[in-house]
N, CA, C and O of each residue as an XYZ file, in Angstrom:
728
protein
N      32.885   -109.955     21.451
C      32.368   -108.690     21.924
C      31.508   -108.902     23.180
O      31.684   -108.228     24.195
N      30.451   -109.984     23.067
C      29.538   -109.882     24.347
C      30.593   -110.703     25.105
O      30.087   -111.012     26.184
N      31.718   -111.141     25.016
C      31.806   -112.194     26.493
C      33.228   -111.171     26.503
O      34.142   -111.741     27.098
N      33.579   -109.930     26.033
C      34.186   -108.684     26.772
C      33.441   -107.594     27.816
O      33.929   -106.917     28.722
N      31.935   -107.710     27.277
C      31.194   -106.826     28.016
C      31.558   -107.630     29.005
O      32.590   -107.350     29.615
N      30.518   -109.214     29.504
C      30.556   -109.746     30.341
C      31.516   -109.504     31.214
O      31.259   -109.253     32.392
N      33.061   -109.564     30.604
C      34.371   -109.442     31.692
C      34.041   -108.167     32.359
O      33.954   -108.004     33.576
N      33.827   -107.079     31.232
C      33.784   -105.505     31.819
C      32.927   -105.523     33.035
O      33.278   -104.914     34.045
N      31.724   -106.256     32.972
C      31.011   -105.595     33.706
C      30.968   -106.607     35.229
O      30.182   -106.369     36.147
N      32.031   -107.801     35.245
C      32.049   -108.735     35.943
C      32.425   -107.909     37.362
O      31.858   -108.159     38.425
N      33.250   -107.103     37.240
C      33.664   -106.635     38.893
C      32.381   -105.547     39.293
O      32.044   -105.572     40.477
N      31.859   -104.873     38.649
C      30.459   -104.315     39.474
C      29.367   -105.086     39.750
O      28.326   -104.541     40.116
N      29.473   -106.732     39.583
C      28.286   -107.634     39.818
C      29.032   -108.469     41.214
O      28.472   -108.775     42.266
N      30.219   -108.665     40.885
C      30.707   -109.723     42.023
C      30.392   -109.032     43.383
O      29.916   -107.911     43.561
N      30.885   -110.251     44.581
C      30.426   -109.221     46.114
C      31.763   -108.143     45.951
O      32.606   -108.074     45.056
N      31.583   -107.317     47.234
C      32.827   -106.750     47.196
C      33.878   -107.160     47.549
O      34.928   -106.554     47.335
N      33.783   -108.450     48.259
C      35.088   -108.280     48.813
C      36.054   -109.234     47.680
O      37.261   -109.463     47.754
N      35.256   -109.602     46.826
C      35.948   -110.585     45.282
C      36.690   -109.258     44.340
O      37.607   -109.418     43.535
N      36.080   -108.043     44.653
C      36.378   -107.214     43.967
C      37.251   -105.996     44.701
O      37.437   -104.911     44.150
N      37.682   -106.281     45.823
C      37.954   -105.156     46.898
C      37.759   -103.770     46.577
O      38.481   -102.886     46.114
N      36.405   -103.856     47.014
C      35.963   -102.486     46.259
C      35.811   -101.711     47.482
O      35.349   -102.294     48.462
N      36.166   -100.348     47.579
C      36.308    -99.038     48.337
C      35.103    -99.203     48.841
O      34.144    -99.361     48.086
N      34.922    -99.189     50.588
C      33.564    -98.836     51.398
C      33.513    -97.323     51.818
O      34.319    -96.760     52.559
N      32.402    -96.765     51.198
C      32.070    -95.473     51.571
C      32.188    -95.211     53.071
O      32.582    -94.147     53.551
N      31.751    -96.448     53.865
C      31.383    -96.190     55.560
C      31.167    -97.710     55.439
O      30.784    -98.497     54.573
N      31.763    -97.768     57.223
C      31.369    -99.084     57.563
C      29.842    -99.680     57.556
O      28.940    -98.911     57.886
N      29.517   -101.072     57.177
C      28.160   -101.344     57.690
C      27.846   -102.097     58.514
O      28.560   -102.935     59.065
N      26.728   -101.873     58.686
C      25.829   -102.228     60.052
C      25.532   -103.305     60.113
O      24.872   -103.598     59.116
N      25.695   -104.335     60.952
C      26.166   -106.114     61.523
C      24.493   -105.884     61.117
O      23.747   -104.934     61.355
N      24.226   -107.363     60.302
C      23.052   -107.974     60.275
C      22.406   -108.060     61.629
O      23.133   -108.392     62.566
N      20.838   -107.747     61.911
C      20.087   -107.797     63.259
C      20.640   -106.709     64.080
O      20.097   -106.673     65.184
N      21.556   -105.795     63.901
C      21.884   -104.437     64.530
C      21.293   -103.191     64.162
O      21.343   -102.725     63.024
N      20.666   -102.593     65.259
C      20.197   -101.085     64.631
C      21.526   -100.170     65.392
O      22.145   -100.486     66.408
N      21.698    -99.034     64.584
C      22.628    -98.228     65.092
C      22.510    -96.840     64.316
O      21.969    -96.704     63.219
N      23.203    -95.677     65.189
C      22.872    -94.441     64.811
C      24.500    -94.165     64.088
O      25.434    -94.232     64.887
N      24.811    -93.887     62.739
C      25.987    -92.890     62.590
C      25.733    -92.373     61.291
O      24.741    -92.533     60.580
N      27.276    -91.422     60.990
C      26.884    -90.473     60.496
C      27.857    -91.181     59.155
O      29.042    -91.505     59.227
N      27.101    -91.274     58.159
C      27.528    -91.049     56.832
C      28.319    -90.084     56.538
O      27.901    -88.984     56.898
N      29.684    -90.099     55.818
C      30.892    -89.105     55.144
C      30.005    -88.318     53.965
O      28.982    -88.610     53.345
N      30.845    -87.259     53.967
C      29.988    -86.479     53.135
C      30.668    -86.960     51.865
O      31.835    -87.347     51.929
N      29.951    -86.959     50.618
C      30.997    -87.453     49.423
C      30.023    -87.086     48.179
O      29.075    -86.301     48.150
N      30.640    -88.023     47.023
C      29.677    -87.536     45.704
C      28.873    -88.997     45.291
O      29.341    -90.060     44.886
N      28.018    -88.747     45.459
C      27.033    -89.602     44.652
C      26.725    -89.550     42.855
O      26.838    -88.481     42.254
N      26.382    -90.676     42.229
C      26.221    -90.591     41.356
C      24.745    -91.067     41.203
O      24.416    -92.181     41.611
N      24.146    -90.494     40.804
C      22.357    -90.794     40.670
C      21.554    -91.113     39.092
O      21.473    -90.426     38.074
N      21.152    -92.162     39.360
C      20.300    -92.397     37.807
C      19.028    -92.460     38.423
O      19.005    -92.929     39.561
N      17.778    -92.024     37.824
C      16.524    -91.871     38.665
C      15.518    -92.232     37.576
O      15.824    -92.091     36.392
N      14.342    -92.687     37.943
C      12.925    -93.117     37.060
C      11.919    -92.685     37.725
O      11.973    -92.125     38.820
N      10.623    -93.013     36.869
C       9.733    -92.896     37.345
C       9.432    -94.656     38.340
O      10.289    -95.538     38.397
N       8.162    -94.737     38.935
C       8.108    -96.134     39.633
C       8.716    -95.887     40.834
O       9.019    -94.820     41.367
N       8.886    -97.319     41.279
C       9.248    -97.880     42.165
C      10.444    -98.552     42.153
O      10.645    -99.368     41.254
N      11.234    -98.359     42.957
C      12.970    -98.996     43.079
C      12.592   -100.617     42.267
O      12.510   -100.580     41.039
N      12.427   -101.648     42.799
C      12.256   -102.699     42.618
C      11.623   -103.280     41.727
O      11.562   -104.487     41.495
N      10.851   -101.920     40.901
C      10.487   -102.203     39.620
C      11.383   -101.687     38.225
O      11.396   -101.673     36.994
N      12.136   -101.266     39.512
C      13.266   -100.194     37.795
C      14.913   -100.785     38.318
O      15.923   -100.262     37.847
N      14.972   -101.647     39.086
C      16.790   -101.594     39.447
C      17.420   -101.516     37.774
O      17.784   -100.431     37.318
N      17.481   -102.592     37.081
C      18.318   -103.252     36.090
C      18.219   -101.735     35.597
O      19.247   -101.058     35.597
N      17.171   -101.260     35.234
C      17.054    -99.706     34.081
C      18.041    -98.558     34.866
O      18.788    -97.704     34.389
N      17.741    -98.889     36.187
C      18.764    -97.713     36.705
C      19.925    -98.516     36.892
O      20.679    -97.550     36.775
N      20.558    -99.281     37.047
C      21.618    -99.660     36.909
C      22.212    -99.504     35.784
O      23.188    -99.002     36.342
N      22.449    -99.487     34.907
C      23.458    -99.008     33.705
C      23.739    -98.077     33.111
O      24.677    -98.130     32.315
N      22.998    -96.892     33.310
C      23.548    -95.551     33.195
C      24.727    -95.623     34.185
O      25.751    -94.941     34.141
N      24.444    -96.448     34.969
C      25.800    -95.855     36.185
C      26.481    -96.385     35.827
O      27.501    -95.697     35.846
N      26.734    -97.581     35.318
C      27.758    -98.536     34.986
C      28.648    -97.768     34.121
O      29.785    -97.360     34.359
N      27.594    -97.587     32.588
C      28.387    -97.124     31.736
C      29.154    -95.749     32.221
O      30.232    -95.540     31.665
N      28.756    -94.881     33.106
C      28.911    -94.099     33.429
C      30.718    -94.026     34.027
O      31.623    -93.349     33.540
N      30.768    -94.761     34.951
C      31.861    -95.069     36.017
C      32.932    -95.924     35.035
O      34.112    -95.899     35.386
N      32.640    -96.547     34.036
C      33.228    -97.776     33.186
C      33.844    -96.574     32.029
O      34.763    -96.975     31.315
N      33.471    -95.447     31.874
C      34.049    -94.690     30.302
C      34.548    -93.528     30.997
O      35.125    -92.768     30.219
N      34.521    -93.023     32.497
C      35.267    -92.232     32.973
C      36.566    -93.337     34.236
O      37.167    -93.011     35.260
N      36.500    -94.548     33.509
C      37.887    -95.653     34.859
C      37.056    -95.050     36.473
O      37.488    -95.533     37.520
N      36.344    -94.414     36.516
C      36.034    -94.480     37.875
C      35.409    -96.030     38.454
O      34.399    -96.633     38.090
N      36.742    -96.501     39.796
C      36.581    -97.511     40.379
C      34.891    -98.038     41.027
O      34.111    -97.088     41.098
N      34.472    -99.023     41.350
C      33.573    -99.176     42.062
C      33.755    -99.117     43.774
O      34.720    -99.431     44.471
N      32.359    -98.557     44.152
C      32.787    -98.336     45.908
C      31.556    -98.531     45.971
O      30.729    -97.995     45.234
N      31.271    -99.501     47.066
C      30.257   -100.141     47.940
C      29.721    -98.800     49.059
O      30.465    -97.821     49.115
N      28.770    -98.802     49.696
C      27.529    -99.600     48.950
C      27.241    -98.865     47.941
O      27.988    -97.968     47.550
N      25.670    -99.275     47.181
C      25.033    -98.593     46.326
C      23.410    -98.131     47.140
O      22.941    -98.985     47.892
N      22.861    -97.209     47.015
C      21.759    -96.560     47.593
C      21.164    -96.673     47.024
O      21.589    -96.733     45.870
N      19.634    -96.814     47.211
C      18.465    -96.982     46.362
C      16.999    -96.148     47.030
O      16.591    -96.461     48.149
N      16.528    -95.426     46.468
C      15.767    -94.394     46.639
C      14.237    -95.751     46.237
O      14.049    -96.121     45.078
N      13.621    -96.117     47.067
C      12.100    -96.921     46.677
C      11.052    -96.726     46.020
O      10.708    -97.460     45.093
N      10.190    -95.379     46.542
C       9.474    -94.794     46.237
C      10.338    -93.795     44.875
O      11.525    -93.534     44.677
N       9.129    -93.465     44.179
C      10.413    -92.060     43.314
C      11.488    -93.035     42.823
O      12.468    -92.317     42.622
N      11.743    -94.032     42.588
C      12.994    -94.761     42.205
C      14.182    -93.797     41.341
O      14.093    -92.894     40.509
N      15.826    -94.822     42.315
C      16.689    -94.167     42.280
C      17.594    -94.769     42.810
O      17.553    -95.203     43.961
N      18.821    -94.905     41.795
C      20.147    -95.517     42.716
C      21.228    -94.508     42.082
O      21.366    -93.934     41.001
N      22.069    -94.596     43.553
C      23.223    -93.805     43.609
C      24.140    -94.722     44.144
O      23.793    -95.548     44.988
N      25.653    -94.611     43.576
C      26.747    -95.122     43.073
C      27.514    -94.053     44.089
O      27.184    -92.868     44.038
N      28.357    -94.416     44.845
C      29.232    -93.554     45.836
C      30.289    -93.445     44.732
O      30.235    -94.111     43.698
N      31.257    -92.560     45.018
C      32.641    -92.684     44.432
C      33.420    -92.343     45.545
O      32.960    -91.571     46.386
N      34.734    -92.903     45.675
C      35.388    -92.931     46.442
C      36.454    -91.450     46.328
O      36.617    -90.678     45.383
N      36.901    -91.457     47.350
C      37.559    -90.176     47.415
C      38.797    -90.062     46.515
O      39.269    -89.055     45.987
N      39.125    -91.083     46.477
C      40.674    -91.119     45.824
C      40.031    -90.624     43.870
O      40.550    -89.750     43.176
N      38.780    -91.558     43.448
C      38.536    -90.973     42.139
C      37.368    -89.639     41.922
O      36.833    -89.701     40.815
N      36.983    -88.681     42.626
C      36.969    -87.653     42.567
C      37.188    -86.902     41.554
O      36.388    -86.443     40.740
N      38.562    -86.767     41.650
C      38.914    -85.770     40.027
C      38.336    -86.627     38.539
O      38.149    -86.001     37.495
N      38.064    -88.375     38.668
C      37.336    -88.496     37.451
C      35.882    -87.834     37.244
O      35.601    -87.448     36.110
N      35.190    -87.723     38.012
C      34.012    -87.255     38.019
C      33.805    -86.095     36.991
O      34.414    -85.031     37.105
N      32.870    -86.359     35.925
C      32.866    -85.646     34.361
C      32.097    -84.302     34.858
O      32.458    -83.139     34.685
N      31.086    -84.721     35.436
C      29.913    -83.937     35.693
C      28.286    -84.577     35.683
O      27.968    -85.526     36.400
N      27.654    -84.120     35.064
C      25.959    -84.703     34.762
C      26.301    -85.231     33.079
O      27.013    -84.701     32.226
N      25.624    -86.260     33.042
C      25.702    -87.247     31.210
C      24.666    -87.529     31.288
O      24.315    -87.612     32.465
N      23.719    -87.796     30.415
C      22.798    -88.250     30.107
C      21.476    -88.430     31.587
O      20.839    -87.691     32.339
N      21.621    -89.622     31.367
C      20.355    -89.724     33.049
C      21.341    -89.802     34.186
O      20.874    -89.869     35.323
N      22.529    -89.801     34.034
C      23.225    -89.779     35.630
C      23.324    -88.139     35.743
O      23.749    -87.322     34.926
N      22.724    -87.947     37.174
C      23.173    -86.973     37.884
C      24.446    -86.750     39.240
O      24.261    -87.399     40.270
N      25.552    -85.923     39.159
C      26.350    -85.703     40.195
C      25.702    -84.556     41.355
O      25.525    -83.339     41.410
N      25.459    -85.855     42.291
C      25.188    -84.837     43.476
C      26.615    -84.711     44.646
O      27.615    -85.428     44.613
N      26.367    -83.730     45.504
C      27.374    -83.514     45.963
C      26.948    -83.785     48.011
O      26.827    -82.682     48.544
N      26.810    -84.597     48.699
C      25.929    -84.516     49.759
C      26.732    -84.308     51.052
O      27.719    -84.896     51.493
N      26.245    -83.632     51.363
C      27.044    -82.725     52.819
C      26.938    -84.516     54.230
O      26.171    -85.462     54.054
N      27.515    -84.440     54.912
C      27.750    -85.837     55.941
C      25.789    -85.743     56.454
O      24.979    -84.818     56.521
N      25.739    -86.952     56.664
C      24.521    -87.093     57.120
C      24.294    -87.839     58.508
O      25.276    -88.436     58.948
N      23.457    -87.867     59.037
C      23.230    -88.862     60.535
C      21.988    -89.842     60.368
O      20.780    -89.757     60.589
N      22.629    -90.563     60.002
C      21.149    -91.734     60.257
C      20.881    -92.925     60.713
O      21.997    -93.340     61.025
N      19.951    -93.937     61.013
C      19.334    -95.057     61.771
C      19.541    -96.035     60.910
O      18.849    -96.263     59.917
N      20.634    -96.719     61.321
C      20.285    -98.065     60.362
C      20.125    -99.353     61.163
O      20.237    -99.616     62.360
N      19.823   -100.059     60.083
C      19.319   -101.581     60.270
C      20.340   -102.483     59.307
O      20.305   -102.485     58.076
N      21.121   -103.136     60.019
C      21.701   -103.874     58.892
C      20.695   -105.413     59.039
O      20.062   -105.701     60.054
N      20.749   -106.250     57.785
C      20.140   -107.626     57.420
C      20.879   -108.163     55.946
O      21.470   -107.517     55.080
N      20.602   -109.504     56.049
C      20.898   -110.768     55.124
C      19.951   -111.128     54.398
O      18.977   -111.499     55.053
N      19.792   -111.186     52.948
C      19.177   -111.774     52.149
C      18.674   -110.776     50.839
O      18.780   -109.566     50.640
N      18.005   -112.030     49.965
C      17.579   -110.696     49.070
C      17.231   -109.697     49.145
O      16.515   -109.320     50.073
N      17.676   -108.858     48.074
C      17.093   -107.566     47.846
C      15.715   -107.082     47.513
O      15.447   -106.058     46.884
N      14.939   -107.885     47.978
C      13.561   -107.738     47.491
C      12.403   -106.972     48.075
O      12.530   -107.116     49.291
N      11.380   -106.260     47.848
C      10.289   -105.634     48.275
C      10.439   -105.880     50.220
O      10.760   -105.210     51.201
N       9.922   -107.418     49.867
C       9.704   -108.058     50.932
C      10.257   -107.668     52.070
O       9.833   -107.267     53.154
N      11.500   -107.911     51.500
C      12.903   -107.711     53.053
C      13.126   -106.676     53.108
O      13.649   -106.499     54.208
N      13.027   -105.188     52.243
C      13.189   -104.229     52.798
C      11.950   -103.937     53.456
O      12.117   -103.898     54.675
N      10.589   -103.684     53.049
C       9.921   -103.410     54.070
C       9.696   -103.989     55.109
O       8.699   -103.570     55.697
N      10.452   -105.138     55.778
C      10.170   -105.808     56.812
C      11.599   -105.245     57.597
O      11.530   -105.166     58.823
N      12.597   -104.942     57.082
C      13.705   -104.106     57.684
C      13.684   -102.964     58.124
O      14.292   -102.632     59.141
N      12.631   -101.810     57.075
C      12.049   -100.970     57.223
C      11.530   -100.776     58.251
O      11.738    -99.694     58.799
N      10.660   -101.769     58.884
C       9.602   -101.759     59.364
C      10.147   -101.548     61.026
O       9.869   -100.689     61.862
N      10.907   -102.563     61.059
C      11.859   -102.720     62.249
C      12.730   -101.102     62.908
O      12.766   -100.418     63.931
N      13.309   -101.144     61.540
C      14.073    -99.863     61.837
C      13.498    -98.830     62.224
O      14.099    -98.141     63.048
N      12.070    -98.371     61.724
C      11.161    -97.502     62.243
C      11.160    -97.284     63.582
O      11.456    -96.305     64.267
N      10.679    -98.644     63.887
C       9.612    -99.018     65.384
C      11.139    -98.959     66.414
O      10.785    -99.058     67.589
N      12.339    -98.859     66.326
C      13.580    -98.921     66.592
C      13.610    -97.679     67.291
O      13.602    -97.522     68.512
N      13.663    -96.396     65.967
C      13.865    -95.051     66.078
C      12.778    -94.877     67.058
O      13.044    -94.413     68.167
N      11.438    -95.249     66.706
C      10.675    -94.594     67.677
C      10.967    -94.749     69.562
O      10.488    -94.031     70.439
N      11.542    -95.479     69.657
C      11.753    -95.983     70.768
C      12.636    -95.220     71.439
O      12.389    -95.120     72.641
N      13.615    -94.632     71.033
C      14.960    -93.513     71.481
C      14.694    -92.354     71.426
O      14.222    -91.691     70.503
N      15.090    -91.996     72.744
C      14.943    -90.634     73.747
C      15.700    -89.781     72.552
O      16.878    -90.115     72.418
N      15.363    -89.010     71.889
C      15.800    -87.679     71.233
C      16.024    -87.736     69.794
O      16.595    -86.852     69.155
N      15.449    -89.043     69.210
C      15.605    -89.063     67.860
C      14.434    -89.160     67.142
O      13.447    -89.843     67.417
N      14.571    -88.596     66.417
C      13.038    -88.964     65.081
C      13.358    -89.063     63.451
O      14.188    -88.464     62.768
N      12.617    -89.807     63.197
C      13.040    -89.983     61.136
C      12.504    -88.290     60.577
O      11.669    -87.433     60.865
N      13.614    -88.538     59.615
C      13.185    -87.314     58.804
C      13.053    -87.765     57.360
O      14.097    -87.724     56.710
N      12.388    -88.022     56.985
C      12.064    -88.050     55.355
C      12.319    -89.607     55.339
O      12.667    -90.303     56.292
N      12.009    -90.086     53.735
C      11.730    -91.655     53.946
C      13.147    -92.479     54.115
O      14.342    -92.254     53.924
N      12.219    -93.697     54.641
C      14.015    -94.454     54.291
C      14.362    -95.312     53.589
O      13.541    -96.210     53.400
N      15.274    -95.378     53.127
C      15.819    -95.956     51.903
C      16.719    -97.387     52.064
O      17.035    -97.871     53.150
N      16.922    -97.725     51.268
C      17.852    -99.382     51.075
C      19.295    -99.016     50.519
O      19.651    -98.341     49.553
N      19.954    -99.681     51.445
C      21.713    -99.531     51.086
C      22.220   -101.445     50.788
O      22.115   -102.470     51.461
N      22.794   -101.097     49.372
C      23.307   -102.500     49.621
C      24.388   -103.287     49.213
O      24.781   -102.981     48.087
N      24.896   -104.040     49.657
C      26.519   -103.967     49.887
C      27.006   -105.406     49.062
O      28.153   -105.778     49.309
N      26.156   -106.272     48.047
C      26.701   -107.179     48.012
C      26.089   -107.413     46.398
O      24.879   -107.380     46.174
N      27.061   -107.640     45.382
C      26.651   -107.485     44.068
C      25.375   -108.713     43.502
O      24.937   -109.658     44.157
N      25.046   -108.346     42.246
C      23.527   -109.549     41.992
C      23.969   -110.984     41.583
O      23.190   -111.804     41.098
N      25.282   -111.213     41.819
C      25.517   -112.627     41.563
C      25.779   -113.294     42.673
O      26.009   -114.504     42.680
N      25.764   -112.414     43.901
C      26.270   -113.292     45.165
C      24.558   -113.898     45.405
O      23.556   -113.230     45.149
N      24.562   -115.176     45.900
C      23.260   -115.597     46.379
C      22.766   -114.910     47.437
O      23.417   -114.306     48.290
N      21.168   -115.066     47.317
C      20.345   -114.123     48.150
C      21.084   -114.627     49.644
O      21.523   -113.615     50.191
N      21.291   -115.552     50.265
C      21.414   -116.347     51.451
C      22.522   -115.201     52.159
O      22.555   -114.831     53.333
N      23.488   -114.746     50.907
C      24.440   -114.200     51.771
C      24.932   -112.556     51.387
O      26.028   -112.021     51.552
N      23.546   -111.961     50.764
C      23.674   -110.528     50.138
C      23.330   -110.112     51.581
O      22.526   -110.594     52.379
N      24.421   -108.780     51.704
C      24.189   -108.083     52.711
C      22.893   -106.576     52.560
O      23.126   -105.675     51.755
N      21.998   -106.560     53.183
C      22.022   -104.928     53.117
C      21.712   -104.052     54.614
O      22.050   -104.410     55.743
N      20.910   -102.713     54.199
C      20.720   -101.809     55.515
C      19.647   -101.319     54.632
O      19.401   -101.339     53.426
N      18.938   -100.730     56.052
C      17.959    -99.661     55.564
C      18.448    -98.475     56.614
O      18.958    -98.767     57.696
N      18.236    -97.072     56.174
C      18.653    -95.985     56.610
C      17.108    -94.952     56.486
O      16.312    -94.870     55.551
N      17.113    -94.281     57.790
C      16.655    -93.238     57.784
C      17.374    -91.497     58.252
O      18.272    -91.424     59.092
N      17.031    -90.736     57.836
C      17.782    -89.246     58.041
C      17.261    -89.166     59.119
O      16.042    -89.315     59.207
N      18.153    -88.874     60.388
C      17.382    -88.636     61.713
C      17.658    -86.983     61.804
O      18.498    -86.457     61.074
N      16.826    -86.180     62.822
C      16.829    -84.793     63.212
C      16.667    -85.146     64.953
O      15.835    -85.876     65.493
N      17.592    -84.478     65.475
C      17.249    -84.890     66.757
C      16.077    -84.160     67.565
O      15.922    -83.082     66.992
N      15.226    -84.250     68.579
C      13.819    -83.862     68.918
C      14.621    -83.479     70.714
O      13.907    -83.428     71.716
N      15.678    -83.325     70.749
C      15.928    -82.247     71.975
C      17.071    -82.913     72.747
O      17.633    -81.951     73.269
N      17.684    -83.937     73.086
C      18.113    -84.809     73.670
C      19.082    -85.438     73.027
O      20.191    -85.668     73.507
N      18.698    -85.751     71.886
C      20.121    -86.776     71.059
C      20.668    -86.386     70.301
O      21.568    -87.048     69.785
């Protein structure tokens, strides 16, 4: 029984590309900041109280089980809300019609295309490296003629918890509003 879970749950831990798992949107080259626009699509959301980095594992398995008892495939990345903790699970377009509705702590949101600032980087997923990605990406935005952050920004990340930190990919994203110009 446990070394079936293990199998089950082996392709939402591996990287993606062991698992060729569906990319919501391309990502952003490590040490690159860049402006685009996120596809509009459905998210799947499990949320806590805390802090992201104090709740991943707890929010991680509502989604699992979630996506695992409706065959909905896995699709890269996964989003993580920091503050307010919160991760959302993309689904890809093709599984759509599995989508049940709201279960238990997962919520189906539905999010219209978005425009935002990212930062792609290498390494763990930890406090550390996002706010130092964060930090960057900020001081980035501030710098460009017609853009400004809108609301906080969050961690996107593209590479499952068994790949070593050395070579986990992620991004940090902010919602931009443009200020006259961009």
């Amino acid at each position: 029984m446990k070394l079936r879970f293990l199998l089950a749950l082996l392709p939402a831990l591996l990287p993606p590309a062991a698992v060729a798992a569906e990319e919501a949107f391309p990502p952003t080259p490590s040490g690159a900041n860049e402006v685009k626009v996120l596809p509009p699509g459905i998210l799947l959301r499990s949320a806590g109280p805390g802090e992201y980095f104090d709740r991943a594992n707890d929010l991680f398995m509502p989604l699992f089980r979630y996506i695992s008892r409706h065959d909905i495939a896995m699709t890269v990345p996964v989003e993580a809300r920091v503050r307010d903790a919160a991760m959302y699970f993309w689904v890809a377009e093709s599984q759509h019609a599995k989508v049940a509705g709201d279960e238990g702590a997962v919520v189906v949101e539905r999010k219209p295309a978005r425009r935002v600032a990212s930062r792609g980087a290498r390494g763990s997923y930890s406090r550390k490296n996002y706010e130092r990605t964060r930090d960057e990406l900020l001081a980035w935005v501030a710098t460009q003629p017609g853009l400004a952050a809108e609301g906080e920004p969050y961690a996107v990340f593209w590479s499952g918890p068994f790949t070593p930190g050395f070579l986990k990919r992620y991004e940090v994203h902010v919602t931009l509003k443009p200020t006259g110009g961009g």
